[in-house]
Kinemage of the C-alpha trace (Angstrom):
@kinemage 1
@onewidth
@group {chain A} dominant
@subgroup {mainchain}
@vectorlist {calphas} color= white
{ca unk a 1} P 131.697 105.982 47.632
{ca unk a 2} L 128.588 104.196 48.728
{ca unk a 3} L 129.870 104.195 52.712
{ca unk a 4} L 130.298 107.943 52.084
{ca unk a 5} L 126.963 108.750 50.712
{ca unk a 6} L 125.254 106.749 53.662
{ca unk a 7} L 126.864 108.562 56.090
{ca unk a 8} L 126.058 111.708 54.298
{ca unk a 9} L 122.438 110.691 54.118
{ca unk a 10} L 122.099 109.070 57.867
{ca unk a 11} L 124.232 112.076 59.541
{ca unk a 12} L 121.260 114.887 59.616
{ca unk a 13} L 118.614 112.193 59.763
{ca unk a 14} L 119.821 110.862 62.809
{ca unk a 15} L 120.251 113.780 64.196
{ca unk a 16} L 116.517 114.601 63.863
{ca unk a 17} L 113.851 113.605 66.979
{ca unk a 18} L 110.389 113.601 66.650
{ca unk a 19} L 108.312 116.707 67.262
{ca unk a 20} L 106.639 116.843 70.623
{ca unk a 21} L 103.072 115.949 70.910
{ca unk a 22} L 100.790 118.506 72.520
{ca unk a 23} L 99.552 117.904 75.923
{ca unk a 24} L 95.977 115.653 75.212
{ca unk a 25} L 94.651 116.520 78.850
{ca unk a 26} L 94.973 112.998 79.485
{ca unk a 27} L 97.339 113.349 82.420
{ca unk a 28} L 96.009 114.373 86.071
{ca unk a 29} L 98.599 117.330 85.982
{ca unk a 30} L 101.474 118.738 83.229
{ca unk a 31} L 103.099 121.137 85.673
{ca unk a 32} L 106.703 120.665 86.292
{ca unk a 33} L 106.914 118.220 82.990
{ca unk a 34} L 110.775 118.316 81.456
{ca unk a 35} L 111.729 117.418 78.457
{ca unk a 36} L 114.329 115.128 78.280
{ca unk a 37} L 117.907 116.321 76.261
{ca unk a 38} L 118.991 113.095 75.450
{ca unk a 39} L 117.486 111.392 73.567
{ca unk a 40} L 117.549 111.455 69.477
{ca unk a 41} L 114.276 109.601 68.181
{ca unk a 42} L 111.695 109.770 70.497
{ca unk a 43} L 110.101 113.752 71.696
{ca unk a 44} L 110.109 112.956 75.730
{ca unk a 45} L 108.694 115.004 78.740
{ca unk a 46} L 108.491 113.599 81.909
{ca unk a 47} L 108.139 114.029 85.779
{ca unk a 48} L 109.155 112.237 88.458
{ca unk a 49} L 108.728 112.521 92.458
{ca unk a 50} L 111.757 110.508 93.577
{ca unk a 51} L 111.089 109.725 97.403
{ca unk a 52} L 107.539 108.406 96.413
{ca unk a 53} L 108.902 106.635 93.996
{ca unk a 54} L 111.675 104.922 96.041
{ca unk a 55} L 108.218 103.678 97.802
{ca unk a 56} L 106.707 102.051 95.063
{ca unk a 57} L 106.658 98.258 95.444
{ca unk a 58} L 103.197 96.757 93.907
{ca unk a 59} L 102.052 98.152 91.094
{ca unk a 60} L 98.701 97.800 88.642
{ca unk a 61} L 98.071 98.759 84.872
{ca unk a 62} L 95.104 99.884 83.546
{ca unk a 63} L 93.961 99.040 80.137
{ca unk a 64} L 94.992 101.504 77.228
{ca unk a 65} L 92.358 103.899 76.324
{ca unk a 66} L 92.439 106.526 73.397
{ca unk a 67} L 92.957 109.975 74.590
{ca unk a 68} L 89.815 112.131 74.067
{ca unk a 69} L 90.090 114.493 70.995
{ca unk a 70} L 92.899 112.158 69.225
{ca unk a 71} L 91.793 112.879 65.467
{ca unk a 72} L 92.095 108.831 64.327
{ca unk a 73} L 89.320 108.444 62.467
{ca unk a 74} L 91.120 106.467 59.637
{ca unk a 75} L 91.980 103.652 62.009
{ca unk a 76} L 89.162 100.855 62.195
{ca unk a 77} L 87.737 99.256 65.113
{ca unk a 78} L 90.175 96.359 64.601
{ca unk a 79} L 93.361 98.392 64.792
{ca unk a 80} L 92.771 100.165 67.429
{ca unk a 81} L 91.662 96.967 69.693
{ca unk a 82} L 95.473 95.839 68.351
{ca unk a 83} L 97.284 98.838 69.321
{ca unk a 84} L 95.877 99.120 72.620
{ca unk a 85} L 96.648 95.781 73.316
{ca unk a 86} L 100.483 95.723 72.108
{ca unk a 87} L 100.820 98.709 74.003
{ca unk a 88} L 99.519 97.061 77.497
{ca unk a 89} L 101.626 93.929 76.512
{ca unk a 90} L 104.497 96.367 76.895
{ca unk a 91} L 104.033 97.977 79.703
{ca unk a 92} L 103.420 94.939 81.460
{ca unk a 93} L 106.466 93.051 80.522
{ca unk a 94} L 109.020 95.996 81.136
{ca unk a 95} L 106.573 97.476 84.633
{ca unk a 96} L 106.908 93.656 85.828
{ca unk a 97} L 110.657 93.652 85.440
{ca unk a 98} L 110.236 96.325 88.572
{ca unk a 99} L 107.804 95.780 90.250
{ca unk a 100} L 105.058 93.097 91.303
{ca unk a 101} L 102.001 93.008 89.251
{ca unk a 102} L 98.263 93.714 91.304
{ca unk a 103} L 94.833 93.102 89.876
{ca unk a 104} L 92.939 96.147 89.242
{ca unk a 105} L 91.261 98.037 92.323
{ca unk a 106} L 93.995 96.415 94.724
{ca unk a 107} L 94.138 98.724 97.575
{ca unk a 108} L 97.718 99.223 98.122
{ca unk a 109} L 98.977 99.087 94.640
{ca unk a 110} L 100.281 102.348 92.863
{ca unk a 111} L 98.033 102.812 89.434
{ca unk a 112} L 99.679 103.324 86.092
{ca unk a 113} L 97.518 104.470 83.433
{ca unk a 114} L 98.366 105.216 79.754
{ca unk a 115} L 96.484 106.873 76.692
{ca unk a 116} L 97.570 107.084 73.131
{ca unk a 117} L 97.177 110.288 72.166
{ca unk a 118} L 98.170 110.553 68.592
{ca unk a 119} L 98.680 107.934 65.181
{ca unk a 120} L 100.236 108.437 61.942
{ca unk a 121} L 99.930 105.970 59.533
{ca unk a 122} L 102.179 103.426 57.592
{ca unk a 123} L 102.153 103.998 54.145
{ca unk a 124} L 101.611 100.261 53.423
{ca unk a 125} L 102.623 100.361 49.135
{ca unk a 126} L 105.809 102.365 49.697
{ca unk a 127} L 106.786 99.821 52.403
{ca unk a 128} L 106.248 97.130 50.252
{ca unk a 129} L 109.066 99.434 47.706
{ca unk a 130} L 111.393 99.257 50.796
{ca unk a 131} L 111.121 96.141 51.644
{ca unk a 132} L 111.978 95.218 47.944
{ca unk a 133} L 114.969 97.908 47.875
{ca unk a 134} L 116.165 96.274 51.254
{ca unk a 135} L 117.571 93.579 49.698
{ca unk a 136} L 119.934 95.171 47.485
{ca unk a 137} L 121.394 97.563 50.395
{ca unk a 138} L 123.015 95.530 52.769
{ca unk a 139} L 124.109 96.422 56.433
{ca unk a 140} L 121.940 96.807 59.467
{ca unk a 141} L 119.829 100.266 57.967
{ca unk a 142} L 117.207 100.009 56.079
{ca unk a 143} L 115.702 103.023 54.071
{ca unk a 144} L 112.066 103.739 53.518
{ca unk a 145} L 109.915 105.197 50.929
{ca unk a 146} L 108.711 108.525 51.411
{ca unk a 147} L 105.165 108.407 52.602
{ca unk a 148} L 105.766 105.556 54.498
{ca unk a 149} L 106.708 106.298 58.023
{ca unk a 150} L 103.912 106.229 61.087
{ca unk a 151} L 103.839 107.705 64.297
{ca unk a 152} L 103.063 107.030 67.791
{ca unk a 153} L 102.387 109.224 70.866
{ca unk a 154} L 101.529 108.037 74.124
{ca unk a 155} L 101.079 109.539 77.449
{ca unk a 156} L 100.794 107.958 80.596
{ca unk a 157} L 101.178 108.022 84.499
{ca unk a 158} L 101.756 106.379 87.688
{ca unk a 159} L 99.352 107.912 90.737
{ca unk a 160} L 99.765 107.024 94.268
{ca unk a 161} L 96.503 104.874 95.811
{ca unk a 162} L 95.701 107.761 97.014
{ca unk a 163} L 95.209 109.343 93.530
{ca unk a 164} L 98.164 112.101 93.298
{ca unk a 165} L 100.621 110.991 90.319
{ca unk a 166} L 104.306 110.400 90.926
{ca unk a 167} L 105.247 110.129 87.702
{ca unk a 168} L 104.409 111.182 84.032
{ca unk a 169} L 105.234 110.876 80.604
{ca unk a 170} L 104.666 112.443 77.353
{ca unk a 171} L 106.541 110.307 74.492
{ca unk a 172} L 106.112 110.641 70.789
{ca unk a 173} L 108.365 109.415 68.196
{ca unk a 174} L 107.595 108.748 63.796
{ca unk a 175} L 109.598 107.051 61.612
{ca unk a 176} L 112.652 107.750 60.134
{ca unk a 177} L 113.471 107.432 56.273
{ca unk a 178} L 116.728 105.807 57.289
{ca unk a 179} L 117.284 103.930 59.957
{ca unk a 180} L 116.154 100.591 62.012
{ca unk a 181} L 112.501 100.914 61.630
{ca unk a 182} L 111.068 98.559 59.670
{ca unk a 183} L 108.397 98.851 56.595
{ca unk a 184} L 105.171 97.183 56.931
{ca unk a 185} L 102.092 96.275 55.120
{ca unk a 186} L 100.130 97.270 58.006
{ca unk a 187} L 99.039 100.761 58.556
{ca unk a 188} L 99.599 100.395 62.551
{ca unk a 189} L 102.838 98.711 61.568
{ca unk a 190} L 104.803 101.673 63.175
{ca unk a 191} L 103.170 102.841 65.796
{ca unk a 192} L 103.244 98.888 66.820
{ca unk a 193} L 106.905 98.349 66.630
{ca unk a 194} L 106.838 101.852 68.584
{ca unk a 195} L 105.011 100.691 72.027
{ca unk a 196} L 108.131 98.930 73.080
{ca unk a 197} L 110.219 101.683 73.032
{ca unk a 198} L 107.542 104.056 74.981
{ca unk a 199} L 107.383 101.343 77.155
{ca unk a 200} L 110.546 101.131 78.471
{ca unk a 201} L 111.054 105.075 78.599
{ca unk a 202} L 108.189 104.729 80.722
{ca unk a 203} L 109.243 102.105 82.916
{ca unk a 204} L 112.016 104.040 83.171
{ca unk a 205} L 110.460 107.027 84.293
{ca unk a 206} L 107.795 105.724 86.513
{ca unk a 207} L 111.426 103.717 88.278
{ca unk a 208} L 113.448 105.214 91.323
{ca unk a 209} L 116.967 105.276 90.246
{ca unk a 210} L 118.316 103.185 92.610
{ca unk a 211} L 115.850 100.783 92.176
{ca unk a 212} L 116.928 96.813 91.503
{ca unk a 213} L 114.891 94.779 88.889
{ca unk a 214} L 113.277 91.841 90.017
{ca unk a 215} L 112.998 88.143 88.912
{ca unk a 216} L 109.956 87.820 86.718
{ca unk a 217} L 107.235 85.405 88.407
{ca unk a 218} L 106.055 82.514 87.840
{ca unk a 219} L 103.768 81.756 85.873
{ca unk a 220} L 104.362 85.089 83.977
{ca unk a 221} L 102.014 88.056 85.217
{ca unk a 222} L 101.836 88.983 81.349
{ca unk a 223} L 101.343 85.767 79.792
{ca unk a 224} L 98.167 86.577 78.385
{ca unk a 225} L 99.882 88.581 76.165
{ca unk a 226} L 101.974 86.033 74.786
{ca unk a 227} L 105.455 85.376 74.825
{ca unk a 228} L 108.108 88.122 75.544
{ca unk a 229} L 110.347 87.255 72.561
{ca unk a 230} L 108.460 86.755 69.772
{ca unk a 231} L 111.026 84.706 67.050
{ca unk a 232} L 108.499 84.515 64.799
{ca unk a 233} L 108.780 88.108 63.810
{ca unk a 234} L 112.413 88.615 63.505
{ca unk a 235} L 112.332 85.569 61.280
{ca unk a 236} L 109.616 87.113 59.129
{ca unk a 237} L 111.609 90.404 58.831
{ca unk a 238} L 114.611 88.595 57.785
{ca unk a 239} L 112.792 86.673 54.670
{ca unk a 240} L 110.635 89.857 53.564
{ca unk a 241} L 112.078 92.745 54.736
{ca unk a 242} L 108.626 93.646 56.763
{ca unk a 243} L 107.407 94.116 60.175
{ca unk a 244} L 104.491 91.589 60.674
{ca unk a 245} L 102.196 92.616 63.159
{ca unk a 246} L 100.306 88.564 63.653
{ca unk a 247} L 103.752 87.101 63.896
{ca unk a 248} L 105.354 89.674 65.963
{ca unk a 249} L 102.477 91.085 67.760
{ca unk a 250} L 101.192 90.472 71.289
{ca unk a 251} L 98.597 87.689 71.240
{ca unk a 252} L 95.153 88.390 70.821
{ca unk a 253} L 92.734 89.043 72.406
């Protein structure tokens, strides 16, 4: 009866993707933007010119900014500084799995730029509920709380040096009640766990098809950022149920 009740539960929720977010005016150009019909959690439009991108071999990332007009005024100084960083950590590590990494202002090097452009917060007592309920539902899905389930949009793009983009992407996704997304104290604790999924989609979109990944260098372009796999957070989320943004985080600043 329980199995049957899940699935009864899971089936519409899973079913469900995120609204999309609204064009921020971030993005050099939205014409021509497509939104993608296959994916379930994440609300994706994206462009791609495929013979410049089959050109693309050096690439370099700009710092995450804020998109103008993004209504976050409920998000200190602090967690902003921390979102913007996990979200450059993970563009770098999935961008340098395709391509090799230039300092900013190289010449040659295609640009990739990203803003966040929208942030719902964790509800950080609910989570704490979930966390506790966790433990007495097992399997791999967790369920939250209402009122506890963030957000994340993020748009960004790759522009040619000379300053026509290539490739764009518009990429939101929140929480859902049940599912793999884990509860946290923090109020950014969604919208962190969420910049490795945009990410990759990303990556992917700012990627020729046909293009090979490459052997990461050494020492790692991103090790600023900290390690790629971060143990210390999956071992945190297996004793309390949470996501823990200083153990699983990228490394500060």
């Amino acid at each position: 009866m329980r199995a049957a009740f899940a699935h009864l539960l899971i089936a519409p929720l899973a079913a469900c993707a995120s609204a999309p977010a609204p064009n921020s005016g971030f993005l050099t150009r939205y014409d021509q933007m497509a939104a993608r019909t296959d994916t379930v959690r994440a609300s994706i439009r994206e462009r791609q010119d495929a013979p410049a991108l089959a050109q693309v071999r050096k690439v370099a990332v700009a710092p995450t900014v804020y998109a103008t007009g993004a209504t976050l005024d409920w998000m200190t100084e602090a967690e902003r500084k921390a979102l913007a960083r996990e979200v450059d950590a993970q563009l770098c590590f999935e961008l340098s799995k395709r391509y090799e990494l230039a300092p900013q202002g190289a010449a040659e090097a295609h640009k990739v730029r990203a803003a966040i452009a929208g942030v719902e917060p964790t509800g950080r007592f609910a989570s704490a509920a979930s966390a506790a309920a966790s433990f007495f539902i097992p399997g791999p899905l967790g369920v939250r709380a209402p009122g506890t389930t963030g957000a994340l949009a993020v748009e960004a793009e790759m522009l040619a040096p000379a300053g026509e983009q290539i490739a764009a992407i518009s990429w939101r996704r929140t929480a859902k009640p049940v599912g793999t997304d884990d509860p946290s104290l923090s109020r950014i604790g969604d919208a962190l766990q969420f910049a490795e999924p945009f990410a990759d989609a990303a990556a992917r979109t700012m990627t020729a098809k046909d293009h090979k990944s490459r052997k990461i260098g050494e020492p790692d372009p991103c090790a600023e950022f900290g390690a790629r796999l971060r143990p210390e957070g999956f071992l945190a989320k297996f004793a309390t149920g949470l996501y823990v943004p200083d153990l699983s985080g990228a490394k500060k600043d």
